[in-house]
N, C-alpha and C positions, 0 to 999 in steps of 0.2 A: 763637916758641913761643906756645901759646895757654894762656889757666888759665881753669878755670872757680870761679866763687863765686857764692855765694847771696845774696839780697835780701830783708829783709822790707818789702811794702809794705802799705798799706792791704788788700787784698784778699789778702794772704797770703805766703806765701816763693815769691820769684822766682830762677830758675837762668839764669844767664848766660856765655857767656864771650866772653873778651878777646885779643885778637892785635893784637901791634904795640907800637910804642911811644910811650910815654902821651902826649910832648908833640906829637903827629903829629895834623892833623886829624883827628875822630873819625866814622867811620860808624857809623850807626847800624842796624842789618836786620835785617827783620822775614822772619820765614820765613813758606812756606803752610802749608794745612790739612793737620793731621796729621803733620807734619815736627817739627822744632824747631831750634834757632840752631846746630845742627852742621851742617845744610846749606848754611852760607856755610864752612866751613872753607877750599872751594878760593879758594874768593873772597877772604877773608881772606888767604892765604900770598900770591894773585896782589899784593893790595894793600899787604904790609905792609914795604915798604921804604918806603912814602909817607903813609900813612894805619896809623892804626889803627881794627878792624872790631870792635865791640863786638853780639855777637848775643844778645838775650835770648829763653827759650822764652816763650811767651807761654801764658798763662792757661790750663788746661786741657792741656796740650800738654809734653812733654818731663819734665822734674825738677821742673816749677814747678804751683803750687796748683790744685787741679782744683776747683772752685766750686761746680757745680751750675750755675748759670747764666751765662748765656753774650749778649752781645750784642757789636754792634762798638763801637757808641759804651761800652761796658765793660773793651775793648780797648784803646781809644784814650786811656782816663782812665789804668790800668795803663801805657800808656807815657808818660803824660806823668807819672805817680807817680815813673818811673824815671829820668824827665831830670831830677827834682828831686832824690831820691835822687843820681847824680851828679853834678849841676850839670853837665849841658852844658849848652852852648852855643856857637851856629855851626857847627852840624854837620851833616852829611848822611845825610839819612834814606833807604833801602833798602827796598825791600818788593816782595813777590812774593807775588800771589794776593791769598790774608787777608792776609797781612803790608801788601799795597801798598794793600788799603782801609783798614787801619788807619792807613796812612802820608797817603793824601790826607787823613782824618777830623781826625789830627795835627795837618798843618800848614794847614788851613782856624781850627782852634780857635789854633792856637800858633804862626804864621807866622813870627813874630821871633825864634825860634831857631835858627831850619834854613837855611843856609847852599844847598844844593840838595835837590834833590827826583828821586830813580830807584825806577820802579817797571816791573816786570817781567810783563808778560802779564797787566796788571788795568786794566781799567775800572772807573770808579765802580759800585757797582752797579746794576742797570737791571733790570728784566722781558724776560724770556724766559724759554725751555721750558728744559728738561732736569731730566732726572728725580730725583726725590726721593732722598734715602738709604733704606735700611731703620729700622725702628723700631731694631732690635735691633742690638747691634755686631757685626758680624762675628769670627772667632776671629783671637786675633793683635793685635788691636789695641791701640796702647799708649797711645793717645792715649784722653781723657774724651769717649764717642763724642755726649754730649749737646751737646759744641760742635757736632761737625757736625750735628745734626740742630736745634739752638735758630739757628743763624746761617744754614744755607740757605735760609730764607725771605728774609730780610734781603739776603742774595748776591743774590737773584732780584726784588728788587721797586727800582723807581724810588721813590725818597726826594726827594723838589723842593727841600727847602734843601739837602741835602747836593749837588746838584747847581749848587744856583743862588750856593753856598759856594765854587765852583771859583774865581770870580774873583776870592776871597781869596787864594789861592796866587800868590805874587807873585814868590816866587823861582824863578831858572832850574830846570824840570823837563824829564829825559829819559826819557822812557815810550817801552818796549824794545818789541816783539810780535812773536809766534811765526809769523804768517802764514797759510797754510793750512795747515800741520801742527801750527794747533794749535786745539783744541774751543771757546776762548774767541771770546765775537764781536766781530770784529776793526775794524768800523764802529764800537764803540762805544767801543775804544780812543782810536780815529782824535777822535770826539766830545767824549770827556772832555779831550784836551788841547786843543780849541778852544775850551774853557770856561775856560781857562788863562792870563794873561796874557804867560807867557814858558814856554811848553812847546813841542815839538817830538818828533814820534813816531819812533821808525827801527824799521825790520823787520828781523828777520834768517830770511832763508829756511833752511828745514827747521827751524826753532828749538823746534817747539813749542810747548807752554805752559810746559816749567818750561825756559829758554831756559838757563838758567845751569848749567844740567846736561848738557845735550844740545847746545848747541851753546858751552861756556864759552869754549873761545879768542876764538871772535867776541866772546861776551859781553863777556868783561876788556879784551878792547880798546876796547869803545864805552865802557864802564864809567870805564876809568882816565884817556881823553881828555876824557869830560865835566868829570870829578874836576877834572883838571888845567887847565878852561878852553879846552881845543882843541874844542869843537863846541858 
């Protein structure tokens, strides 16, 4: 069963919810741009005989406080507000897209908490093309559309410590990738875990970029074996 509850943290009231049972290892996952912590729900059911999967919305995004401004390392302070607010620790961090830059930013700053490290169709951020958002938010949208437009810059540009910070990630990391079906550049997935001391990348073909959606059986199985110590 999942429940959701609120958080107040420094930068405001954060929405979260919970599946699993409390004394079960804890995941911790960060959703991408525009989503929020209901899109690990399958994730969570697949994991929760073993783990429990703690998904918060993240800033801007879902039930939780919409700021005005927006950066990652903003991101990254917000969930470490939240690992104090619950006192984890020894836990494994999740992240996909924004979620998984905020997840390496994480465990660069906070390494001794995080037990492993999975991130899903993200590389560090780097420079390359692709095109800008609109000024304006499109109709429909439910997310604070000035995240996306204050963090694209950030997504697209090469940061030299946060890169040169990867050697701090000490714990085992498994970094998933879409392949060719998916827009994200795939070299630089491949890059960011050989800045890594103990990462290792897997592909899963046809995956895309949100891999856990489109191709999730694959997913939960690389997923749950890493968990478990098998790879």
């Amino acid at each position: 069963m999942t429940a959701q509850h609120t958080i107040r943290l420094p930068a405001g009231n954060f929405v979260y919810r919970v599946t699993g049972i409390a004394d079960r290892t804890t995941v911790l996952a960060l959703h991408g741009m525009g989503r929020d912590g209901s899109d690990w729900d399958a994730t969570a059911q697949a994991l929760a005989p073993e783990f429990r999967l703690v998904a918060p919305d993240l800033r801007g995004h879902g039930q939780s406080v919409r700021t005005g401004q927006y950066s990652l390392e903003a991101m990254r302070d917000d969930v470490a507000a939240f690992v104090d607010a619950l006192q984890l620790d020894d836990f494994v961090l999740l992240g996909f897209s924004l979620g998984g830059v905020v997840a390496y930013l994480y465990v660069q700053a906070r390494r001794e908490h995080v037990r492993q490290l999975v991130t899903v169709d993200t590389p560090l951020p780097t420079t390359w093309e692709q095109p800008a958002p609109p000024a304006q938010a499109p109709e429909g949208i439910r997310h604070d559309w000035n995240a996306i437009t204050q963090l694209f810059p950030e997504l697209h540009t090469t940061t030299v410590w946060w890169w040169n910070d990867l050697a701090r990630i000490g714990c085992p990391a498994l970094l998933l990738r879409g392949g060719e079906a998916s827009w994200m550049p795939q070299e630089r997935i491949e890059e960011t875990a050989r800045q890594m001391p103990d990462a290792h990348v897997v592909a899963i073909p046809g995956g895309g970029h949100p891999i856990h959606r489109i191709q999730f059986a694959t997913f939960a199985d690389h997923l749950t074996d890493f968990l478990r110590g098998q790879k």
